[in-house]
C-alpha positions, 0 to 999 in steps of 0.5 A: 781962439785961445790957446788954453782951450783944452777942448782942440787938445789931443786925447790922453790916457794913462798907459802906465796905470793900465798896464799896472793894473792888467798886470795886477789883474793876470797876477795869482796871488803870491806870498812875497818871495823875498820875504820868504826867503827872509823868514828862511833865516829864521825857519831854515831853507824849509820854509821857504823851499815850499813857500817858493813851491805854492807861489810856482804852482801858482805862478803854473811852473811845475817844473820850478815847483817841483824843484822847489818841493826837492830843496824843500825835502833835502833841507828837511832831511839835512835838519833831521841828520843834524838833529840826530847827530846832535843827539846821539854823538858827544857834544863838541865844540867842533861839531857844533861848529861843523853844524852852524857853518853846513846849516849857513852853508845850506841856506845859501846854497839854496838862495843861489840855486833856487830862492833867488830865481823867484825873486827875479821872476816875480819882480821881472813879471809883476813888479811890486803889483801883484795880489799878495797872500796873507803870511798867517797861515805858513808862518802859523804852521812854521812855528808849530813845525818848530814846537814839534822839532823840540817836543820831538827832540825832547822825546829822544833825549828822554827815551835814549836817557831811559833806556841806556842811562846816558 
């Protein structure tokens, strides 16, 4: 008998790439989260607040997405209060300043409390194996949100200039 006949070895599988793909299969799909919280440097934390809320409720943590939903309100309340400071106050180099480092400070305080839980969570659950989203519909709607912040602003500054003549 020879000792290369294949047909007397135990049996094998590939456990790895079951498993991969069971996980594949239980997992909803999700925007990626660290990509979101890279669009957040570019969006500001309202980004990636809400898309952090889509992957929780679809993840079906309604206590992390409501969480989410809170920072996702706060950072919209904080970039309008920013905004109507900016309009309204004189210009200064110290409040522009002031402005940068609340807007950066903000960001972080969102990714340590919040954006970085999910980062962990996915990669701890699913790895790199999970159904992905596609990035056209909320970076599509980010940049109308934009657009409308500076048509909106443009509207203030126009009117306020119409009626006190600053």
């Amino acid at each position: 008998m020879d000792s290369t006949d294949k047909r007397y070895a135990p049996p094998t599988a590939h456990v790895d790439d079951v498993q991969a793909a069971a996980l594949t299969a239980l997992a909803p799909p999700l925007w990626n989260p660290g990509a979101a919280m890279a669009w957040s440097l570019l969006f500001s934390p309202i980004f990636g607040a809400f898309v952090h809320m889509k992957n929780w409720q679809a993840l079906g943590e309604a206590d992390k997405a409501a969480s989410s939903k809170t920072w996702g309100i706060a950072s919209l309340a904080f970039i309008v209060a920013v905004v109507l400071l900016g309009i309204f106050l004189p210009e200064s180099k110290g409040m522009d300043l002031l402005s940068r480092i609340a807007g950066l400070g903000l960001l972080v305080a969102w990714y340590s409390a919040s954006g970085k839980h999910q980062v962990s969570y996915v990669k701890a659950r699913f790895g790199k194996s999970y159904p992905r989203r596609s990035w056209l519909k909320p970076l599509g709607l980010a940049l109308l949100a934009v657009l409308g912040l500076f048509v909106a602003v443009f509207l203030v500054v126009f009117v306020g200039e119409q009626l006190f003549g600053r």
